[in-house]
Biopython code that builds the backbone (N, CA, C, O; Angstrom):
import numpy as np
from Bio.PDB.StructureBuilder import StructureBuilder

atoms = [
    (1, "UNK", "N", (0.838, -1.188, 0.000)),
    (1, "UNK", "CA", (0.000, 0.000, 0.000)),
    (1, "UNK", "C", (0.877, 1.244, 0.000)),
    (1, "UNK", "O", (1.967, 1.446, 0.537)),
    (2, "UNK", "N", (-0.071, 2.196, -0.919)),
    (2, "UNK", "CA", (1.350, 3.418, -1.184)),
    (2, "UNK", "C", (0.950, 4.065, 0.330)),
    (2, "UNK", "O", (-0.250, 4.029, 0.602)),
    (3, "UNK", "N", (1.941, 4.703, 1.423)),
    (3, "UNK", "CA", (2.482, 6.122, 2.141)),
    (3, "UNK", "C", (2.704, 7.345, 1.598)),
    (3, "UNK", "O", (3.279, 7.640, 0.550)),
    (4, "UNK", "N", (2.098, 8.142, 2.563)),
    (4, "UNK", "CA", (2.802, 9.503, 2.369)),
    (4, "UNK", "C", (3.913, 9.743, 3.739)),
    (4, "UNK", "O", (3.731, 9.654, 4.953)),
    (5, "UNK", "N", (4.994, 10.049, 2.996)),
    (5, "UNK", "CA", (6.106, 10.366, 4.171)),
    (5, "UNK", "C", (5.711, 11.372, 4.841)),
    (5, "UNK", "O", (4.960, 12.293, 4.517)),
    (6, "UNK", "N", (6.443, 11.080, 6.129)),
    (6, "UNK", "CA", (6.266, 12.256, 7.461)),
    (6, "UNK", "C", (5.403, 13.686, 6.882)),
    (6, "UNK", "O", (4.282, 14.189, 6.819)),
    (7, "UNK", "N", (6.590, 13.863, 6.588)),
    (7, "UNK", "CA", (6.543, 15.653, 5.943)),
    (7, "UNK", "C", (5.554, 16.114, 5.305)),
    (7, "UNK", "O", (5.452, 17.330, 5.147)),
    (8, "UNK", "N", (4.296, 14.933, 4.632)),
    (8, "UNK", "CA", (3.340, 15.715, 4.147)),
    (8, "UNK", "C", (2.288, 15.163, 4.657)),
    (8, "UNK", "O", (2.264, 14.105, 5.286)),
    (9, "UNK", "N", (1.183, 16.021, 4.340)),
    (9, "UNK", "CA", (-0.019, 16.300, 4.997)),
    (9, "UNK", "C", (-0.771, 14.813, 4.742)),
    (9, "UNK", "O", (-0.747, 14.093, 3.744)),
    (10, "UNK", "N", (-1.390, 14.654, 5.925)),
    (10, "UNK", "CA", (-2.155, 13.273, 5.971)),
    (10, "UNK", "C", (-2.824, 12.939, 6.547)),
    (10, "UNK", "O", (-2.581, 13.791, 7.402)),
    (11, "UNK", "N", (-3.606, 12.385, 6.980)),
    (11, "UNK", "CA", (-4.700, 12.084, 8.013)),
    (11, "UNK", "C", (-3.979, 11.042, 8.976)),
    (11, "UNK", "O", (-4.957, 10.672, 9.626)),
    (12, "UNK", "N", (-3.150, 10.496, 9.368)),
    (12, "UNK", "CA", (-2.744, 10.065, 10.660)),
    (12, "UNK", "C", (-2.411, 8.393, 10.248)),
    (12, "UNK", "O", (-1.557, 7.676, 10.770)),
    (13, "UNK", "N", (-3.332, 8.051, 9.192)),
    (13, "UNK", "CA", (-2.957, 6.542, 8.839)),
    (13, "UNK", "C", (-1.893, 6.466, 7.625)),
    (13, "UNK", "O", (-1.515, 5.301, 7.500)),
    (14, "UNK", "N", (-1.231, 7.423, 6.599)),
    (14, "UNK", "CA", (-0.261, 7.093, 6.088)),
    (14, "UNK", "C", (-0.456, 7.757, 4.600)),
    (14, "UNK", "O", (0.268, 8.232, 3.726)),
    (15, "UNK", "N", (-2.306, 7.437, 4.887)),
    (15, "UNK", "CA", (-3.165, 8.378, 3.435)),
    (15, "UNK", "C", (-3.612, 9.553, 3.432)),
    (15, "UNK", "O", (-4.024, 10.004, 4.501)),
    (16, "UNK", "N", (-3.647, 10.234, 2.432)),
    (16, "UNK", "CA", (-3.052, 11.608, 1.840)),
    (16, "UNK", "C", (-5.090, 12.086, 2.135)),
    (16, "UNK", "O", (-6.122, 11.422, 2.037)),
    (17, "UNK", "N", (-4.701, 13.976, 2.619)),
    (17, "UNK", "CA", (-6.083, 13.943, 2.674)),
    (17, "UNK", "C", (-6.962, 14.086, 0.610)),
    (17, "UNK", "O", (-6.520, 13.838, -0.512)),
    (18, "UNK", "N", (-7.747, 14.388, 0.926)),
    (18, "UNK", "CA", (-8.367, 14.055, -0.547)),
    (18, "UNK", "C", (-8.426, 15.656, -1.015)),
    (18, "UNK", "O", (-8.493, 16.601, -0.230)),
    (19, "UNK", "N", (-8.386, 15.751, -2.501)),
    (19, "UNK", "CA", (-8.073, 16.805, -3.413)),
    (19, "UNK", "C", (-9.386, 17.846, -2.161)),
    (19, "UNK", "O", (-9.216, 18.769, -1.364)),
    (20, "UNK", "N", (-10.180, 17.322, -2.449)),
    (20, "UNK", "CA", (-11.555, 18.792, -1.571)),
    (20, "UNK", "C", (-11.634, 18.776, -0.666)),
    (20, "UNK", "O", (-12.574, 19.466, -0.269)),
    (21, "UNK", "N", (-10.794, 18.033, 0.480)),
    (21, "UNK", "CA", (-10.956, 18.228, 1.973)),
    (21, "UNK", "C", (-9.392, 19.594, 1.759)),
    (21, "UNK", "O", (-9.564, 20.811, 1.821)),
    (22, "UNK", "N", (-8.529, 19.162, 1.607)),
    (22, "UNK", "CA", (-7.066, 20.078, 1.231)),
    (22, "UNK", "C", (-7.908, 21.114, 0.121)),
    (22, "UNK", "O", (-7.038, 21.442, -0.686)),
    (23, "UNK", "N", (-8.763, 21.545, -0.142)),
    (23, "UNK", "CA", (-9.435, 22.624, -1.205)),
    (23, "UNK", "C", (-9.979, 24.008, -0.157)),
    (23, "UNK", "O", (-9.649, 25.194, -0.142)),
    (24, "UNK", "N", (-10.990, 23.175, 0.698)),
    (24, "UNK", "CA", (-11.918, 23.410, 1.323)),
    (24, "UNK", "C", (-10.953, 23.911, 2.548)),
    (24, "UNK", "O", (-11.124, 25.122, 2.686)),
    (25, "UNK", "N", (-10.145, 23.479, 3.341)),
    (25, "UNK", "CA", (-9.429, 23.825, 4.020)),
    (25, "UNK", "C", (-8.731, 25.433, 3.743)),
    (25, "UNK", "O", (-8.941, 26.387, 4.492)),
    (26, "UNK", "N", (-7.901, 25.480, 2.551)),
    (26, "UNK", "CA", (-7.416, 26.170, 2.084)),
    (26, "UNK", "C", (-8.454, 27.539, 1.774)),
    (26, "UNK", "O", (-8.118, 28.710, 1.955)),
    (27, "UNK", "N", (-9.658, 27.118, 1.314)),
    (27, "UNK", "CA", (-10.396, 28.765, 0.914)),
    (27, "UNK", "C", (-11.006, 28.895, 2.366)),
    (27, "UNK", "O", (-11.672, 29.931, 2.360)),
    (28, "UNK", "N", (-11.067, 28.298, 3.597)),
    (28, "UNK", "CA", (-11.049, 28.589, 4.557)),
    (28, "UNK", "C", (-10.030, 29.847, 5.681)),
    (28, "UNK", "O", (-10.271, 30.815, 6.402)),
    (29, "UNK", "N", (-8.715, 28.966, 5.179)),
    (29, "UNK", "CA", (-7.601, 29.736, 5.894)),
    (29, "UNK", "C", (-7.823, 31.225, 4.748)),
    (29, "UNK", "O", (-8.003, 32.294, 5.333)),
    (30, "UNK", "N", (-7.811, 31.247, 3.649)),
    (30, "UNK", "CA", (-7.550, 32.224, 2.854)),
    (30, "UNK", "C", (-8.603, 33.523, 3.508)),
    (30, "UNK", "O", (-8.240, 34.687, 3.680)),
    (31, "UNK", "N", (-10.218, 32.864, 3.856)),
    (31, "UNK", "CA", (-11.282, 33.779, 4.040)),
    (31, "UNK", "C", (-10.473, 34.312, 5.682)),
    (31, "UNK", "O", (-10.701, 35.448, 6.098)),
    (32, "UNK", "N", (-9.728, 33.533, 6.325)),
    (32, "UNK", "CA", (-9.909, 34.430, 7.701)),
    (32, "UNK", "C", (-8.601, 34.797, 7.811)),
    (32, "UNK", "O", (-8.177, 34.918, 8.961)),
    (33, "UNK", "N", (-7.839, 35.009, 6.888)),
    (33, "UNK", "CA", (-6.843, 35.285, 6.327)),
    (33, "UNK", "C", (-7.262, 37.105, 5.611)),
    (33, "UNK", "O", (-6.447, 38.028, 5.623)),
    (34, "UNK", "N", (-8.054, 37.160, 5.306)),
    (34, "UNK", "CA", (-8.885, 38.351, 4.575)),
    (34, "UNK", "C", (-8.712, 38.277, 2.983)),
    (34, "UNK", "O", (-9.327, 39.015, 2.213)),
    (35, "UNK", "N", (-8.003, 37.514, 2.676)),
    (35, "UNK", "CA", (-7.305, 36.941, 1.074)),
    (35, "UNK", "C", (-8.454, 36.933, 0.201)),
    (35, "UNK", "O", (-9.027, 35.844, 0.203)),
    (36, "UNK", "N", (-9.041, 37.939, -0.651)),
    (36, "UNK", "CA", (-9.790, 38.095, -1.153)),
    (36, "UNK", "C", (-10.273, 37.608, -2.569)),
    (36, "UNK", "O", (-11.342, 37.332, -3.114)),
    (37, "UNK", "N", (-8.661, 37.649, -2.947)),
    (37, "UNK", "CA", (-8.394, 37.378, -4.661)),
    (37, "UNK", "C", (-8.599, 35.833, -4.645)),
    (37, "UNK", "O", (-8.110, 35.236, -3.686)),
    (38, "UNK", "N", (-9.398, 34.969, -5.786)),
    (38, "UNK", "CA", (-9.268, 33.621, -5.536)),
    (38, "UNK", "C", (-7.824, 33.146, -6.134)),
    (38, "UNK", "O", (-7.353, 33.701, -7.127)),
    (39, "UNK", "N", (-7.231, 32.199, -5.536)),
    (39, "UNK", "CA", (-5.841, 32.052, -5.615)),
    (39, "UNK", "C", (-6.414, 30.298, -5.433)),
    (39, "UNK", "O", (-7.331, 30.065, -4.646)),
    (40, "UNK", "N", (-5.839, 29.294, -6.147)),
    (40, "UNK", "CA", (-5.712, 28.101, -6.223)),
    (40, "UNK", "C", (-4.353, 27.454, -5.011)),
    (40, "UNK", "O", (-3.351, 28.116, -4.742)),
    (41, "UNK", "N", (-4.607, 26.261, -4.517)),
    (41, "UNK", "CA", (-3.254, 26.025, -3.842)),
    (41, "UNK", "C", (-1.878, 25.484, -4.853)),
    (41, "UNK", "O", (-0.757, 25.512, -4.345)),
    (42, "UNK", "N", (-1.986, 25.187, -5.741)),
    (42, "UNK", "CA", (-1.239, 25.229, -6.631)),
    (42, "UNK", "C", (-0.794, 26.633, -7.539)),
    (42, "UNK", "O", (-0.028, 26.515, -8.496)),
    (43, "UNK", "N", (-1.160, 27.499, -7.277)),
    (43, "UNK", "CA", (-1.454, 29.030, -7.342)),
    (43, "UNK", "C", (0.140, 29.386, -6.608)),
    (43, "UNK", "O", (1.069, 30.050, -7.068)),
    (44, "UNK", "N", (0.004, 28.595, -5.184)),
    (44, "UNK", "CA", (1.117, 29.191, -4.278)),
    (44, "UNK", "C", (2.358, 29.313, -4.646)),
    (44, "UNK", "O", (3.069, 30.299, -4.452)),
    (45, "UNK", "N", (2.745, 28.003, -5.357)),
    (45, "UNK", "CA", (3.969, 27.901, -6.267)),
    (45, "UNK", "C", (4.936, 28.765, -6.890)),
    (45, "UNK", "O", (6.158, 28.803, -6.742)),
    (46, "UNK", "N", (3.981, 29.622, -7.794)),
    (46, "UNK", "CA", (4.301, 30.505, -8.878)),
    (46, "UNK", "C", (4.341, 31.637, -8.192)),
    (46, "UNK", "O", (5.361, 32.318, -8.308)),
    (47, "UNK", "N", (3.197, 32.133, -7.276)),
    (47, "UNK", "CA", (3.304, 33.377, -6.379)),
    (47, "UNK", "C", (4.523, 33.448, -5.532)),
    (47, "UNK", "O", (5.221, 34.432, -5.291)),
    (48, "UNK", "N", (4.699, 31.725, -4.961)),
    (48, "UNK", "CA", (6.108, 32.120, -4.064)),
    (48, "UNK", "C", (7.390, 32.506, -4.527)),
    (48, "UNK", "O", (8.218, 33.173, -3.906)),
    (49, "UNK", "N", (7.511, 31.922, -5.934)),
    (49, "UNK", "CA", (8.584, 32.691, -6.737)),
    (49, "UNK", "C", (8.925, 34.044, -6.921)),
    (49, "UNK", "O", (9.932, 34.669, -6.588)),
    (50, "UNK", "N", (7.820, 34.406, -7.559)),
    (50, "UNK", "CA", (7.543, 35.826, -8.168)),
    (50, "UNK", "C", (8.025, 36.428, -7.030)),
    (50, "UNK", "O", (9.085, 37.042, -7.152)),
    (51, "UNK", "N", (7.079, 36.370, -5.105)),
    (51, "UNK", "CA", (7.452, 37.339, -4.405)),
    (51, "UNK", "C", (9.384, 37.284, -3.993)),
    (51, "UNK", "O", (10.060, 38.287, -3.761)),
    (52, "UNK", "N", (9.896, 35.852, -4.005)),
    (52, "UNK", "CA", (11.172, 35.755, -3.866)),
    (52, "UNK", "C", (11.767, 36.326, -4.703)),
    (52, "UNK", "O", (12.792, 36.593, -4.075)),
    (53, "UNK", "N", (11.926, 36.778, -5.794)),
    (53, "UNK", "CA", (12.725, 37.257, -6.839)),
    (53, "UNK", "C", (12.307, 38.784, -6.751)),
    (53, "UNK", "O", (13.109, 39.716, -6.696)),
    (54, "UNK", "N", (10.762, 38.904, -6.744)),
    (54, "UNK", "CA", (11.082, 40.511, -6.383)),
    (54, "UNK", "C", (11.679, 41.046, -4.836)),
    (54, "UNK", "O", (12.054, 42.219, -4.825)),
    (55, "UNK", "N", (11.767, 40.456, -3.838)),
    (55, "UNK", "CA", (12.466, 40.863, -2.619)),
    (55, "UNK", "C", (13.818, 40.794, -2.943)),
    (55, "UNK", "O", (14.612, 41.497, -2.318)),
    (56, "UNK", "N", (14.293, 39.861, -4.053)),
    (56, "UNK", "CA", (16.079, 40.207, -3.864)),
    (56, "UNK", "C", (16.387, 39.013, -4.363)),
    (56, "UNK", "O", (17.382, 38.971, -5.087)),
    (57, "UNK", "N", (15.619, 37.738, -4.110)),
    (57, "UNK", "CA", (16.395, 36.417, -4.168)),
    (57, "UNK", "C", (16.838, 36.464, -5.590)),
    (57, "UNK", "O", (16.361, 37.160, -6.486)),
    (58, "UNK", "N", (17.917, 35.539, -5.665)),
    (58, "UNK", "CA", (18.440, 35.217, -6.812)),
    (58, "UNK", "C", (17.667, 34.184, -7.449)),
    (58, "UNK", "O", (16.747, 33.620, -6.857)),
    (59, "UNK", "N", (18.172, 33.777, -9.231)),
    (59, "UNK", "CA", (17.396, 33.514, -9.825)),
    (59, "UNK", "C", (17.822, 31.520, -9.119)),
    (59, "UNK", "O", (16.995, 30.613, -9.030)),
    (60, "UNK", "N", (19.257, 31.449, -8.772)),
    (60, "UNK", "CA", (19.795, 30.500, -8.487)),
    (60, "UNK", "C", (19.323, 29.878, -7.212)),
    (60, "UNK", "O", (19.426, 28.670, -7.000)),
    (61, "UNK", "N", (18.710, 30.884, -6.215)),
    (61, "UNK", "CA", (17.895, 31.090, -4.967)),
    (61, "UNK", "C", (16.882, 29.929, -5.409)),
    (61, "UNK", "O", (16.926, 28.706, -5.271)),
    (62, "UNK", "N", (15.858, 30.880, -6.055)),
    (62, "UNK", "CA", (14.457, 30.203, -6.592)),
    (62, "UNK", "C", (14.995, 28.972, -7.120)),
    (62, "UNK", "O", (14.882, 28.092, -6.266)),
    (63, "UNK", "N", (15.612, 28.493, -8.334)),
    (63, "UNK", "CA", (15.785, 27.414, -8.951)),
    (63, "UNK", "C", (15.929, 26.342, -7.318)),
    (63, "UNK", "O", (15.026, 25.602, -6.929)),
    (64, "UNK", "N", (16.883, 26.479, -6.809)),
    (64, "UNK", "CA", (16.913, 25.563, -5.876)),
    (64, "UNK", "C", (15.958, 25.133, -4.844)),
    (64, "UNK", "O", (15.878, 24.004, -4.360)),
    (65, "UNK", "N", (15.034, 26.467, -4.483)),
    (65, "UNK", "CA", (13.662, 26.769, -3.667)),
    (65, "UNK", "C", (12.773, 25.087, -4.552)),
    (65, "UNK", "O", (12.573, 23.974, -4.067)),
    (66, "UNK", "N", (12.430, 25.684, -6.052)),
    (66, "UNK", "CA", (11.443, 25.381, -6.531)),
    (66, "UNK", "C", (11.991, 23.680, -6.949)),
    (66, "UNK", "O", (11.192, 22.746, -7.003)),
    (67, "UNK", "N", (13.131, 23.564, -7.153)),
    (67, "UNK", "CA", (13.547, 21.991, -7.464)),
    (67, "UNK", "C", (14.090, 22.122, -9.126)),
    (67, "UNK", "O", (14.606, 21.164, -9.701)),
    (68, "UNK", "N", (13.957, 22.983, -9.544)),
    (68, "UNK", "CA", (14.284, 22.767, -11.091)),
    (68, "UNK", "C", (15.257, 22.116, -11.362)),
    (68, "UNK", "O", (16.127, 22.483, -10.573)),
    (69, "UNK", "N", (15.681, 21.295, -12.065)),
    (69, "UNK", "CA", (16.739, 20.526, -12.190)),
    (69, "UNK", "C", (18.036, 21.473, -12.565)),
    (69, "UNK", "O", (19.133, 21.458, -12.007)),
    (70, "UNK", "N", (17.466, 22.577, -14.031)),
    (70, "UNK", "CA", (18.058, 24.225, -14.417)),
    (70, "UNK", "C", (17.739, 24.765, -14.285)),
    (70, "UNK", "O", (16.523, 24.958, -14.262)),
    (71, "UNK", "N", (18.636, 25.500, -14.077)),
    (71, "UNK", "CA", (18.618, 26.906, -13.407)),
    (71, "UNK", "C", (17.927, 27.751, -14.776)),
    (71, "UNK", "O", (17.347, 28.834, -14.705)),
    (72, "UNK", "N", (18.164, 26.929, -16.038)),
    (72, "UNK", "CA", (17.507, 27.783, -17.304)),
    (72, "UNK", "C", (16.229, 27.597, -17.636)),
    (72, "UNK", "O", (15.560, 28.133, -18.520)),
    (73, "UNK", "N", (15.782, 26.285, -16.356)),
    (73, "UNK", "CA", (13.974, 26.190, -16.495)),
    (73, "UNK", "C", (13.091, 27.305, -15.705)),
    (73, "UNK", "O", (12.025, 27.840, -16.007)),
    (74, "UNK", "N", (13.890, 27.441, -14.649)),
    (74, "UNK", "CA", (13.700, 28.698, -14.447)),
    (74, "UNK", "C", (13.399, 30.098, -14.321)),
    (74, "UNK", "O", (12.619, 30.818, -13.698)),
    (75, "UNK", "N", (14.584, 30.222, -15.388)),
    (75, "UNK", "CA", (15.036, 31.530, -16.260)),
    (75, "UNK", "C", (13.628, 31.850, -17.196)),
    (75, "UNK", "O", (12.923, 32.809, -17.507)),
    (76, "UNK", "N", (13.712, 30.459, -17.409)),
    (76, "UNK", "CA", (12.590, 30.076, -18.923)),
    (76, "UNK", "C", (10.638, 31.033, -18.407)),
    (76, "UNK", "O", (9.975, 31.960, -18.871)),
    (77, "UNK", "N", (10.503, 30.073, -17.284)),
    (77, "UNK", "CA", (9.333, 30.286, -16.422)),
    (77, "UNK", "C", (9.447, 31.262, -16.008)),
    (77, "UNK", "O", (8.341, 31.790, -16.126)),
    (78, "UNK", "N", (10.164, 31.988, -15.515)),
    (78, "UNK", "CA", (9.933, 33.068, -15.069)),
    (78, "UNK", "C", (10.933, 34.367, -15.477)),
    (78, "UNK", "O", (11.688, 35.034, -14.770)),
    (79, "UNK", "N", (10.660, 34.434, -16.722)),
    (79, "UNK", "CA", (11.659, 35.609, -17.650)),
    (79, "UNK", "C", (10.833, 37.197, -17.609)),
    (79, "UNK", "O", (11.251, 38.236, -18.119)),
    (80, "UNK", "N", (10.075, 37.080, -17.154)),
    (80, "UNK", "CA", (8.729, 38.026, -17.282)),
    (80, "UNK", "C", (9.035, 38.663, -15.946)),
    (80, "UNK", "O", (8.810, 39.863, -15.787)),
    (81, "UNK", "N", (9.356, 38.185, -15.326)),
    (81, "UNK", "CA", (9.557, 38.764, -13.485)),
    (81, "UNK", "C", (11.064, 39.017, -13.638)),
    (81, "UNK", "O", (11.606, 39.703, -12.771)),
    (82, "UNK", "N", (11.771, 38.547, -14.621)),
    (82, "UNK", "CA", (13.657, 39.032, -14.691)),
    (82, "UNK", "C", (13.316, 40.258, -15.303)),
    (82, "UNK", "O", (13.639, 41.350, -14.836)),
    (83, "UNK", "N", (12.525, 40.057, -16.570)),
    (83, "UNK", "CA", (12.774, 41.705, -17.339)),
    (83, "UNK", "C", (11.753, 42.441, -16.569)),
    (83, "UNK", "O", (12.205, 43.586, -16.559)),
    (84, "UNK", "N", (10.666, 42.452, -15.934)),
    (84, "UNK", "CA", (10.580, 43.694, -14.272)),
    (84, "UNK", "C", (11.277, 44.386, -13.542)),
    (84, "UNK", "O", (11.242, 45.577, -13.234)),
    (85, "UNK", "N", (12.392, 42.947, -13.091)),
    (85, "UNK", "CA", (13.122, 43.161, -11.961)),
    (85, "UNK", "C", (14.375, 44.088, -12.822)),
    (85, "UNK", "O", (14.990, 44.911, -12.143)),
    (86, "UNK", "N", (14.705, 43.957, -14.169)),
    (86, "UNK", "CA", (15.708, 44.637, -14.586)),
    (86, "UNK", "C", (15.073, 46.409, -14.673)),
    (86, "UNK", "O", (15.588, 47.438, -14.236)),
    (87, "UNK", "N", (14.211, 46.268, -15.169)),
    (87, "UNK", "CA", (13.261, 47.880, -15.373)),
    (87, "UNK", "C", (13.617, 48.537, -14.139)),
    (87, "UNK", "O", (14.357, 49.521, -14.134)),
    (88, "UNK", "N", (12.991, 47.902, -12.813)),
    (88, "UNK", "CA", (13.378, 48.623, -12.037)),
    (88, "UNK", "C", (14.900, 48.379, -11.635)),
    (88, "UNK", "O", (15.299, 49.533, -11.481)),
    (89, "UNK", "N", (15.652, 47.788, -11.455)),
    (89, "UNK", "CA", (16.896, 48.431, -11.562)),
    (89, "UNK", "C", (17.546, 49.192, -12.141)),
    (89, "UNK", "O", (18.412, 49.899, -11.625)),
    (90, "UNK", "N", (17.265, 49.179, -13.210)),
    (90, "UNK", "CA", (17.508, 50.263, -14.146)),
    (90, "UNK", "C", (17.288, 51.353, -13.803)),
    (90, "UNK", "O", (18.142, 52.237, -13.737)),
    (91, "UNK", "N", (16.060, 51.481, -13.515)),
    (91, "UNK", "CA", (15.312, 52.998, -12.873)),
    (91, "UNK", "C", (15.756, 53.106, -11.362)),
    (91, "UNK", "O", (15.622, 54.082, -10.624)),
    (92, "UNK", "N", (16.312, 51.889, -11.073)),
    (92, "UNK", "CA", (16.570, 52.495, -9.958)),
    (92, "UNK", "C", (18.164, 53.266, -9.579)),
    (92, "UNK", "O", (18.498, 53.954, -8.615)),
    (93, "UNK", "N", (19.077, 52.720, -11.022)),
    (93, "UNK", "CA", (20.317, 53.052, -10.665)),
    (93, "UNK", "C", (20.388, 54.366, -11.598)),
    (93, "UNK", "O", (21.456, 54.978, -11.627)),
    (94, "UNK", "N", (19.434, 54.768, -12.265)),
    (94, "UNK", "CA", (19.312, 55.839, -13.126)),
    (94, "UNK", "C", (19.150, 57.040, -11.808)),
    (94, "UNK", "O", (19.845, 58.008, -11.501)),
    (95, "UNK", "N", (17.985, 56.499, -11.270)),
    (95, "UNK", "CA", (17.588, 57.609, -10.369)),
    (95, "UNK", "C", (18.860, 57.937, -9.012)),
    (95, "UNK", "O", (18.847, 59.020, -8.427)),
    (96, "UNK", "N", (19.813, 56.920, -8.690)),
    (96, "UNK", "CA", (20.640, 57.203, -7.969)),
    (96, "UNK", "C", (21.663, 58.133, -8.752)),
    (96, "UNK", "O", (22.450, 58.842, -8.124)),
    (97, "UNK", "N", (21.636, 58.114, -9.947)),
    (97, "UNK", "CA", (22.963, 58.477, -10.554)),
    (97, "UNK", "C", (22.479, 59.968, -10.727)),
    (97, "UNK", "O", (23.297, 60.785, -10.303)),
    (98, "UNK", "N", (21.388, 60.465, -11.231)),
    (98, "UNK", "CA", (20.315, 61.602, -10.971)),
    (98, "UNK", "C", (20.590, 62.478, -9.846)),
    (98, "UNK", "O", (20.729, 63.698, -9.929)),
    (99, "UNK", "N", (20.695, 61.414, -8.236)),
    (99, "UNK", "CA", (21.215, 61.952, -7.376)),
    (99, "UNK", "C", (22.410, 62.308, -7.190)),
    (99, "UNK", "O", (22.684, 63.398, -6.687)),
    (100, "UNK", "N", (23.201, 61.544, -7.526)),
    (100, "UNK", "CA", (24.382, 61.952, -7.079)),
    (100, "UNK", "C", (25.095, 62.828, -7.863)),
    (100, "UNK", "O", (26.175, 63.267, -7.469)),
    (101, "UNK", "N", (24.544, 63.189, -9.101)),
    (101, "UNK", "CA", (24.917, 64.371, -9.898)),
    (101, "UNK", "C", (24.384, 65.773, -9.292)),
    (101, "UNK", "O", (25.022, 66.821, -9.401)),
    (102, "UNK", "N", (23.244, 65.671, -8.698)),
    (102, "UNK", "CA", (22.513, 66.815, -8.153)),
    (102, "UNK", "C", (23.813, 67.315, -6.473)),
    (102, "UNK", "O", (24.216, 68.421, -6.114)),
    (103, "UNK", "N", (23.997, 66.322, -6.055)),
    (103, "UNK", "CA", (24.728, 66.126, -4.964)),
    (103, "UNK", "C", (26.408, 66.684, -5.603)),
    (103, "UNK", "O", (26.868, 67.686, -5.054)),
    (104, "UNK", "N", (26.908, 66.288, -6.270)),
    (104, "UNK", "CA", (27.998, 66.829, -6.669)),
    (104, "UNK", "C", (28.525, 68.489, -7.076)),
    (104, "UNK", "O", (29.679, 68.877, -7.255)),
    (105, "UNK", "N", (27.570, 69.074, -7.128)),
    (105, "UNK", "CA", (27.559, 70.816, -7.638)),
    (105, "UNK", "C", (27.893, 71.351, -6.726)),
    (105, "UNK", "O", (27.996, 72.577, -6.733)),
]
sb = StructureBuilder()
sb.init_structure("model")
sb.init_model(0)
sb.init_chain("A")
sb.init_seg("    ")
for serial, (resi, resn, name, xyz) in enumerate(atoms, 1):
    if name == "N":
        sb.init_residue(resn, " ", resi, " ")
    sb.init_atom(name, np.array(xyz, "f"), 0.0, 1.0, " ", f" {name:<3s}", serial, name[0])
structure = sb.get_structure()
């Protein structure tokens, strides 16, 4: 008979809870949570990336977070949140350089 190891969620005998008890749970925590937007739990995945890469993490960070085997599956999936994250750097080292010219006179 298949197990679920320790680490994941289960009802106490070894079997996994079922797709709509883990559904139902989830738009629970979300409502008293105040989480308004409907968000899927497989949803979490992609969101946890996105917010890691925009706080700072590296792209090498995430790859290892998420399991990718490459670091260029990655890259691949989430190229849309690299060229963001470059915009604002850009703008952001534009606007320092802005400063420090103003600062130099």
């Amino acid at each position: 008979m298949y197990s679920i190891p320790s680490r994941s969620a289960h009802r106490g005998n070894g079997l996994p809870y079922s797709k709509s008890t883990l559904h139902r749970a989830f738009i629970r925590i979300c409502r008293k949570a105040g989480i308004k937007k409907h968000i899927t739990i497989h949803g979490l995945r992609p969101t946890h990336a996105v917010l890691l890469l925009e706080s700072g993490a590296s792209l090498k960070d995430v790859q290892e977070r998420l399991g990718h085997k490459s670091i260029q599956t990655t890259a691949d999936v989430y190229a849309h949140v690299s060229k963001k994250l470059e915009e604002k750097s850009v703008d952001g080292y534009s606007n320092y350089m802005d400063y420090a010219q103003l600062n130099m006179k």
